[in-house]
N, C-alpha and C positions, 0 to 999 in steps of 0.2 A: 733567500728565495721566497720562503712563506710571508717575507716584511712586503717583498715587490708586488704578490700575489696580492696583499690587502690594500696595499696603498691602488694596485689597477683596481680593484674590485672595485671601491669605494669611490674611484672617478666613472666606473663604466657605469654603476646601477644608480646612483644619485649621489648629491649631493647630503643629501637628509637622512641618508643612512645610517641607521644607528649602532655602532660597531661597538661594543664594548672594550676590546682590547685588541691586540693584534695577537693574543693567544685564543685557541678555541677554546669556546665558554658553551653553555649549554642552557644559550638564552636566546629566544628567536629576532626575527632582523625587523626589522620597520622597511618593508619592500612597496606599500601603498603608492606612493611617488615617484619611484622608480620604474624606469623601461620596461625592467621586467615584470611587477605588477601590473602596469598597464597592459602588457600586448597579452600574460594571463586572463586577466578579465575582458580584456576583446574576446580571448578565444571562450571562455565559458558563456559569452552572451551569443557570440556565433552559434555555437554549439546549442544551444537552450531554444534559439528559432527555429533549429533545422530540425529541433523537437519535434515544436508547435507545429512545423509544418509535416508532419509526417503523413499524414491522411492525403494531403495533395503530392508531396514529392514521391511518397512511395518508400522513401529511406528509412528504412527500421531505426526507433530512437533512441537504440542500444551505440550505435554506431558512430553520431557525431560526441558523444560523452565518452566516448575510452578513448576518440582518437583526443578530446580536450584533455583528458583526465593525464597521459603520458607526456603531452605539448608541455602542459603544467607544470608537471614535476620536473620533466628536462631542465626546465629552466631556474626551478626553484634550488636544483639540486649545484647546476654553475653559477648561479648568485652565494649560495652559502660558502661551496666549495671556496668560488675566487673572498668569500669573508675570510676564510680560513676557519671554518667549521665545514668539512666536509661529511661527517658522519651525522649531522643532525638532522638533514633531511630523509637521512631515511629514515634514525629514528623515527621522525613524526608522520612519514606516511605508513610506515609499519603498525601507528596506531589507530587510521581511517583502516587498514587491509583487516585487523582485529577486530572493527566494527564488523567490514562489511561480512568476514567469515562466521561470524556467529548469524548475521540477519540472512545470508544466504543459507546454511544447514535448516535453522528454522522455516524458512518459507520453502523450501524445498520439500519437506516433509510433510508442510499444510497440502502443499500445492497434488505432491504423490497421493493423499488422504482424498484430497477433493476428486482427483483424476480415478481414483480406482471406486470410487463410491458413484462417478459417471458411468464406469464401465460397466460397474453390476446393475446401473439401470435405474436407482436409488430416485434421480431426476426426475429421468423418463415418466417414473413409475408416478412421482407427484404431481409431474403437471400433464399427464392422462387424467389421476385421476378430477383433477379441477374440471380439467376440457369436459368431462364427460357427466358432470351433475348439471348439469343445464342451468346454471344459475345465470342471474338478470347482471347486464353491465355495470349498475352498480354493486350488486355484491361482490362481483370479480377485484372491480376495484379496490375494494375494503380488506378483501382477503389477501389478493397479492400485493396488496401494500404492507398489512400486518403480519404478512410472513416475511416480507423481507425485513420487516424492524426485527420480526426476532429469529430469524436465519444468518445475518449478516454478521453479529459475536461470536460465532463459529465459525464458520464457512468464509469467507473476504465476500465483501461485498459485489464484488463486479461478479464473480458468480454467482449469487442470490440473487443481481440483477441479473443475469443473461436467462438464469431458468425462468424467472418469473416473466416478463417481457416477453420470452417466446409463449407465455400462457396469453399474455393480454393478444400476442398477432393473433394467436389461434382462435383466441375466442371474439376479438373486435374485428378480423375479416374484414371486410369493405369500410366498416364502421372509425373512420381516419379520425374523427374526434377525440373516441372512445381511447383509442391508441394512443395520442399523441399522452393527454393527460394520465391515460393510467402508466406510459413507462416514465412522465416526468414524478409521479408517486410512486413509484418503484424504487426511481434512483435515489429523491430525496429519505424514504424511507431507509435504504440499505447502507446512505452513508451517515445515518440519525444513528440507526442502528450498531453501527461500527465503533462510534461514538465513545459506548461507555463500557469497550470490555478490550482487553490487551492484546488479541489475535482478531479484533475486527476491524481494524484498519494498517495498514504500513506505518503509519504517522505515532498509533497507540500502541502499536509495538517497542516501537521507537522507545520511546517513552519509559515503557517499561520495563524494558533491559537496557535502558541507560540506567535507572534505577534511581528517577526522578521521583515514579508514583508505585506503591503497591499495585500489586491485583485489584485487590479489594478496592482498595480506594477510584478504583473508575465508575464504580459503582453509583459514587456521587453525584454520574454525570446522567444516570438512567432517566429521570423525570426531563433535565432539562432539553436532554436527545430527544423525547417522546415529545414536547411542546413541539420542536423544533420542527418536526415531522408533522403533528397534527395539526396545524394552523395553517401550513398550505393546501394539506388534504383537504382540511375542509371545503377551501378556499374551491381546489380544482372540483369536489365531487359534485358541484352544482351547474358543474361544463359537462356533468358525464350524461351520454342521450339516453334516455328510455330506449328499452329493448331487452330481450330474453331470447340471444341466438339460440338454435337446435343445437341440443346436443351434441356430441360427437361420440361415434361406439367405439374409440381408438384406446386400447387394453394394452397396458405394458407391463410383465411382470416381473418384479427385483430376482434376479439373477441370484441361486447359492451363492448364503455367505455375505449378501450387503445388509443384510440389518446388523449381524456381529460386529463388520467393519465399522456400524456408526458406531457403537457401544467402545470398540477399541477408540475410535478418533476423542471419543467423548474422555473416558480415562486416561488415554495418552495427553490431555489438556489439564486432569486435573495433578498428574502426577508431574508435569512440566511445572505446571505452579506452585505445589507444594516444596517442590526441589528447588526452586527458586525462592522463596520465602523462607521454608526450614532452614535452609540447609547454605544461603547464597549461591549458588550453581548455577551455571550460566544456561538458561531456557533451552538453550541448543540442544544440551545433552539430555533432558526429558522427550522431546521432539526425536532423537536418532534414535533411542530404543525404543520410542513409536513404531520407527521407521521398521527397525527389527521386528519388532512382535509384528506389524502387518505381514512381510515377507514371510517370516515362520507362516505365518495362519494361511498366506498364499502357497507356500509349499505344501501345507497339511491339505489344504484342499485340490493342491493338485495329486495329491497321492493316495486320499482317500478313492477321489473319482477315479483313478486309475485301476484301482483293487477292485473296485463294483463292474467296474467294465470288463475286472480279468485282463486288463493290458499289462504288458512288463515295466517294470520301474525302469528306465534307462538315464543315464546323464546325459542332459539338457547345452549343446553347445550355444557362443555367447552368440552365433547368427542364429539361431532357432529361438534362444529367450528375446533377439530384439526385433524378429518377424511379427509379420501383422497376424501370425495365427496365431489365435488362442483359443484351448482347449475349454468350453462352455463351463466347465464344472470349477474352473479355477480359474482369478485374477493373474495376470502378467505383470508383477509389482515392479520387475526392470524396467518395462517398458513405460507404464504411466513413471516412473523417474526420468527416463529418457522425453517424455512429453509436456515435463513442465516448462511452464513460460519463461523460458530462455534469455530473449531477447529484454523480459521485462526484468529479473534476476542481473542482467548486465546491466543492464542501462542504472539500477541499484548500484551497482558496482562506481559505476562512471560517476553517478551524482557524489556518490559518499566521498569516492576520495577526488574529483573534481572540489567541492567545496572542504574538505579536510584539505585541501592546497589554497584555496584563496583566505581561511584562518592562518595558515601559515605564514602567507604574505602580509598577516596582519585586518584582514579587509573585515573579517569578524568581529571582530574586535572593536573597530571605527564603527563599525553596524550599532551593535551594542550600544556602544556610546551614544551614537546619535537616536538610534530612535528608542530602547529601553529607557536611559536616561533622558533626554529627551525629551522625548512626548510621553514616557510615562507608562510603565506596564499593563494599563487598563485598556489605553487608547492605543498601544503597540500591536496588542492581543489581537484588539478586534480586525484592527486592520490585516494582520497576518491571514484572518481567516477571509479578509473581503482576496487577500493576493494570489491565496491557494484559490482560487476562483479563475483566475488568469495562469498561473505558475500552478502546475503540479504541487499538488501538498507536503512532496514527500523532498523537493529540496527546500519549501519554505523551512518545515520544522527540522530537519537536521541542520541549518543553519542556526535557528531558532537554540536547537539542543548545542550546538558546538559553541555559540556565543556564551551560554552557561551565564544568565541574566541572574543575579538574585531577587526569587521572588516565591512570594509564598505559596503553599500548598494549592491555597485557592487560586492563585493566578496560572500555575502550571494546568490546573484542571480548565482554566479559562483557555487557554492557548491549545491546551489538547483537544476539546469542545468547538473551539472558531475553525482549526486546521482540519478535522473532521468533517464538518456538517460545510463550510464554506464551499468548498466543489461545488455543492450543487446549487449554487450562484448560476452558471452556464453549467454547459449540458458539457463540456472540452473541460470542467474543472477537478471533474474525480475520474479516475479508471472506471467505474461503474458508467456511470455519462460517455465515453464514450465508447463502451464496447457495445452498450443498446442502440446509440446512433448507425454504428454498423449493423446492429441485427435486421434493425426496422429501416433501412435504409429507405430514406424518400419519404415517409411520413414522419418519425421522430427524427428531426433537423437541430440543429443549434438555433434558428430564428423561431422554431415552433418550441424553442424550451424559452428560450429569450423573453418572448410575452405572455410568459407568468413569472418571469425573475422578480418580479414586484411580490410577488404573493410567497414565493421565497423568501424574500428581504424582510417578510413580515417574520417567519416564521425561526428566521435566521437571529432578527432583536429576540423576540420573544422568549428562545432557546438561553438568550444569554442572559436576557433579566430574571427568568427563572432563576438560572447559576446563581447570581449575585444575589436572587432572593432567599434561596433554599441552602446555600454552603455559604454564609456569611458571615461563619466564626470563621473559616480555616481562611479570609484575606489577611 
């Protein structure tokens, strides 16, 4: 029966299937050429448009990637099966679910940190006080550009761009010029910024708990991120109009308990890192007893404020902690858990093991060959970071990562540097780009970011001859 099983397999999936024996082995298949490689890769390029189209269709683009990501495996699982290897395919998607569960607890726990440091107001509270020092368009410029270079190594960029952005509407008001340039400095700054530290972007995450680069070592990429950044700025600050809007008397003030929380998010960072360096521990588990020490310190402050008030301590049922009430004196740490970006945590999901399935089939692999080998890991590099321009960054480089190129220290610093900073090619090519497209909706556009992609592209070389000029022992 298992002979007949191989001999149909081998006629239904191709010809050029490479079986090693008609016993199972624990060697994957050459499926490239096959049926069923092909109608996989139809459906992840299906899947990957109805992305791109999501602002138009309306389709959340968590949605077309988990139904590709199961298409996928179905089929990967009765091509092995009919090889007579049926247990290997889940082996190896059991090893994309291990990626994705360590990158989901982790960003999960940024995401809880960022959402409850909203709620006490921490934002609010920064970009009042900007609004409200009366300063001239260009200094607004200058400022929310260099806070989001160095807000974005902590915080993700696309929120460094959303707070800062809503300062530029506030403060550029009618002034569409002022706007459009200061959120396209915004975005290039937040994802410069992202650049050269391991929690500021998904891509240098990545990265770093695959256990390509140290912590430390993104460090490398500080100056070249800052080039990368300042060479459009400059370019744009001479588009910015004269002008010194009235101030604004709008007063928001940090709600008990958000400065501690920064101090915890800050330490919860170092001691994730350390635990990962010391000790090799998977980043995850310094991030979940973050996640603990916040809850505790949200507990203590809900029950400090309880005792001042003289109300009784009572237990908290799960509709009351996941209600929109909450008590002024204490954060709701269930519920910003409950309000992280969901939709963007899935669609994670869908990418990692959608392409942990097309390695499988081999397609990785061919990748590798052809363009590392190829055309060469300099010229592979760059171009990775011209694609995350078009393609989300975040399946170039887990592709990138899962082909497992040999290359050196410097060149991984190069590809981690192009997949960063390249998004901001177009305004659709990082999460930051296009959650300010929505905020500023109708003055920052994709065609109003599009005619300064030139002064980008300057800033974009620049970024990377620095690299090659300043870490040009570690090629």
């Amino acid at each position: 029966m298992n002979r007949l099983l191989l001999v149909f397999g081998s006629l239904l999936l191709s010809p050029s299937l490479a079986l090693a024996s008609a016993a199972e082995s624990a060697e994957s298949l050459d499926l490239t050429t096959s049926w069923v490689g092909m109608a996989c890769l139809l459906m992840f390029v299906v899947a990957y448009v109805l992305v791109v189209l999501e602002e138009w269709s309306g389709m959340r683009k968590s949605i077309p990637v988990l139904m590709a990501a199961g298409f996928i495996w179905t089929l990967i699982g009765v091509a092995y099966t009919l090889a007579g290897q049926p247990h290997w395919a889940g082996e190896m998607v059991r090893h994309s679910l291990l990626e994705f569960g360590e990158l989901l607890l982790f960003l999960l726990v940024a995401m809880t940190y960022v959402n409850t440091l909203q709620e006490r107001g921490v934002f609010d509270a920064l970009r009042s006080w900007l609004v409200g020092r009366g300063f001239s368009l260009r200094v607004v410029f200058w400022i929310t550009g260099v806070l989001a270079f160095v807000m974005s190594p902590l915080a993700d960029n696309m929120t460094t761009a959303l707070v800062l952005s809503s300062v530029a509407l506030t403060v550029g008001g009618s002034h569409t010029g002022f706007v459009v340039v200061a959120c396209i400095n915004i975005v290039v700054a937040a994802n410069a910024g992202g650049a050269f530290s391991p929690f500021g972007d998904i891509t240098t995450l990545m990265v770093w708990q695959k256990g390509v680069l140290g912590a430390t070592e993104f460090m490398a990429l500080l100056i070249p991120s800052f080039v990368n950044w300042i060479v459009p700025a400059v370019i744009l600050s001479f588009a910015v109009p004269a002008g010194r809007p009235e101030a604004l008397s709008e007063r928001v003030e940090v709600k008990r308990g958000g400065y501690v929380i920064i101090g915890m998010f800050i330490v919860t960072v170092i001691v994730t890192v350390t635990m990962h360096t010391a000790f090799h521990l998977p980043p995850a588990l310094g991030m979940m007893g973050g996640l603990g020490l916040l809850k505790l310190y949200g507990w203590y402050l809900n029950w400090s404020g309880l005792r001042r008030q003289g109300q009784p301590i009572t237990f908290v049922s799960h509709d009351e902690m996941m209600s929109d009430h909450t008590e002024p004196h204490a954060p709701n740490t269930f519920r910003e858990v409950a309000r992280a970006e969901w939709d963007t945590l899935l669609f994670f999901y869908g990418i990692i093991v959608c392409v942990g399935g097309l390695g499988a089939l081999g397609y990785l692999a061919a990748g590798s060959h052809l363009i590392y080998e190829g055309l060469g890991p300099m010229t592979a590099n760059v171009l990775v970071g011209v694609a995350s321009a078009i393609i989300d960054n975040i399946p170039v480089m887990y592709a990138v990562l899962s082909m497992e190129p040999v290359m050196s220290h410097g060149h991984w610093l190069l590809v981690t540097l192009t997949a960063g900073v390249g998004g901001s090619l177009l305004s659709i090519g990082s999460a930051a780009g296009v959650a300010v497209m929505g905020q500023a909706h109708g003055r920052y556009t994709f065609f109003a970011h599009l005619r300064w992609s030139w002064a980008i592209a300057l800033g974009y070389a620049a970024g990377i001859l620095t690299h090659l000029w300043l870490n040009h022992a570690l090629f």
